[in-house]
C-alpha positions as CSV (number, residue, x, y, z in Angstrom):
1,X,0.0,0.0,0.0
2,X,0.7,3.2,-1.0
3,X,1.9,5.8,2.2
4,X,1.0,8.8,-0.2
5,X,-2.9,7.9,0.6
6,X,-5.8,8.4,-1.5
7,X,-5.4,10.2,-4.8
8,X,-8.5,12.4,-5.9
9,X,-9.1,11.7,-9.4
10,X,-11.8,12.7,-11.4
11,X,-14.4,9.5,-11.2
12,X,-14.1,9.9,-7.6
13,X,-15.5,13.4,-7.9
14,X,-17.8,12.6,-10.0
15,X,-19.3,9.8,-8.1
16,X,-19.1,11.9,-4.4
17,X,-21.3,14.3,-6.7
18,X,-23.5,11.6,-7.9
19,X,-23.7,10.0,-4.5
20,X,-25.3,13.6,-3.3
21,X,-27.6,13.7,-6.8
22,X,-25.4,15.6,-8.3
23,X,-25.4,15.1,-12.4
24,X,-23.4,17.5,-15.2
25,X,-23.9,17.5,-19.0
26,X,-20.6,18.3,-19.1
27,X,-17.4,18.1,-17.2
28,X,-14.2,19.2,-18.4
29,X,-10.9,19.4,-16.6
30,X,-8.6,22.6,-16.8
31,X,-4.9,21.9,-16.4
32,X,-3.5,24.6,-13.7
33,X,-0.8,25.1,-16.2
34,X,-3.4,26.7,-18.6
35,X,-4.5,29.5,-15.7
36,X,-0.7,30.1,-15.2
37,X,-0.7,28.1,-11.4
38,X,1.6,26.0,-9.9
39,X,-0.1,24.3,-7.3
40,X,-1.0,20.5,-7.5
41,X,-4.5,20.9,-7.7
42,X,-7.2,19.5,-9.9
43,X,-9.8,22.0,-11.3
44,X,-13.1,21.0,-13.4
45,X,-15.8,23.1,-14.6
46,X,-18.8,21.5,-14.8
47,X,-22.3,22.2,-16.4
48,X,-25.4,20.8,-14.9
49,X,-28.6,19.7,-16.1
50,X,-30.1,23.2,-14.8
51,X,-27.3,25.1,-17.1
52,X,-25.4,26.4,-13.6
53,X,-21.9,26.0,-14.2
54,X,-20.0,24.3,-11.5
55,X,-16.2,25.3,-10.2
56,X,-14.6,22.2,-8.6
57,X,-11.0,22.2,-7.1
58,X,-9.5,19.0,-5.8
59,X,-7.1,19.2,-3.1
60,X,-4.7,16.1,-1.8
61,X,-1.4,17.1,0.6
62,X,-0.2,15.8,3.5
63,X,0.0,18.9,5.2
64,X,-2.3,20.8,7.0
65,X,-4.4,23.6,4.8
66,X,-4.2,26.6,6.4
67,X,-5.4,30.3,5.7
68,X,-2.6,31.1,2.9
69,X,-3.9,28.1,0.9
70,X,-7.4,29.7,1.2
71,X,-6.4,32.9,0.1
72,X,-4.4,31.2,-3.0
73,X,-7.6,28.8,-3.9
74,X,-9.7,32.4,-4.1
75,X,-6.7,33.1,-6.1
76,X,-6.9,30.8,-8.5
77,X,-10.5,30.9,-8.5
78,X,-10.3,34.4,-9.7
79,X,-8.0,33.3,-12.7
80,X,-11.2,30.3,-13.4
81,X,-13.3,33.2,-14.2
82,X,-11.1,35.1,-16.0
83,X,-9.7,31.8,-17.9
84,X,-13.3,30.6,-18.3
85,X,-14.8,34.2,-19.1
86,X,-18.1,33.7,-16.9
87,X,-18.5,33.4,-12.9
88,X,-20.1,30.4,-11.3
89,X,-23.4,29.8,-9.7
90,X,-21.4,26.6,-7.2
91,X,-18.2,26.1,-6.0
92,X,-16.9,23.1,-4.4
93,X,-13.5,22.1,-3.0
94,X,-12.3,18.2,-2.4
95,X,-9.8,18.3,0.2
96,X,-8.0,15.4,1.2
97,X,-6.0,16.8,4.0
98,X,-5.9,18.1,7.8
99,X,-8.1,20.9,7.4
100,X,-7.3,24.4,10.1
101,X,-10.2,25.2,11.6
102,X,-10.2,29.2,10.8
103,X,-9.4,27.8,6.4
104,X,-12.8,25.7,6.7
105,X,-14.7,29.1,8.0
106,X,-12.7,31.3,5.4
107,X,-13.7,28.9,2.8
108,X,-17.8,28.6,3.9
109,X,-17.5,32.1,4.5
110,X,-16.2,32.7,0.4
111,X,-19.0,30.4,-0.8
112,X,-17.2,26.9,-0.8
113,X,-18.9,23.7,-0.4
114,X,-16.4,21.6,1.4
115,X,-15.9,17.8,0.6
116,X,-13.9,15.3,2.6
């Protein structure tokens, strides 16, 4: 077994989603190279049957996620719109970390949806 733990991948987001009723027309992944980021993240945007578009970031670290990386994912989520030339009705975050306790309320507080 690996000691890196779980990798979020794109079916598992998709099937978290599904789990929660959750279903897009169309789902299409944006390399963070295109919006000029260096983070390892994995970003979607995502169209449902209602026509909302969807933001979804995919988060897996070891360390801890603290208020920097919240300030870096409204960041990049900034460049999303800009990239994507519309803003989003939803946004939701995967994390597969140790969340801080003051980065979950900064990112409920911006409008995240936050996944485990």
């Amino acid at each position: 077994m690996s000691s890196k733990g779980k990798i979020i991948d794109t079916q598992m987001v998709v099937d978290s989603l599904r789990r929660k009723g959750k279903i897009y027309k169309k789902m299409l992944e944006i390399s963070p190279k295109e919006l000029g980021v260096r983070n390892r993240i994995k970003i979607y945007k995502a169209t449902d049957i209602k026509g909302y578009f969807w933001a979804i970031f995919a988060i897996s670290q070891k360390s801890r996620i603290l208020m920097k990386d919240v300030h870096k994912m409204q960041e990049i989520y900034g460049k999303l719109t800009l990239f994507c030339d519309h803003n989003f009705k939803h946004k939701i975050i995967f994390i597969d970390a140790p969340l801080c306790s003051k980065a979950k309320a900064a990112f409920k507080d911006a409008g995240w949806k936050i996944e485990r």
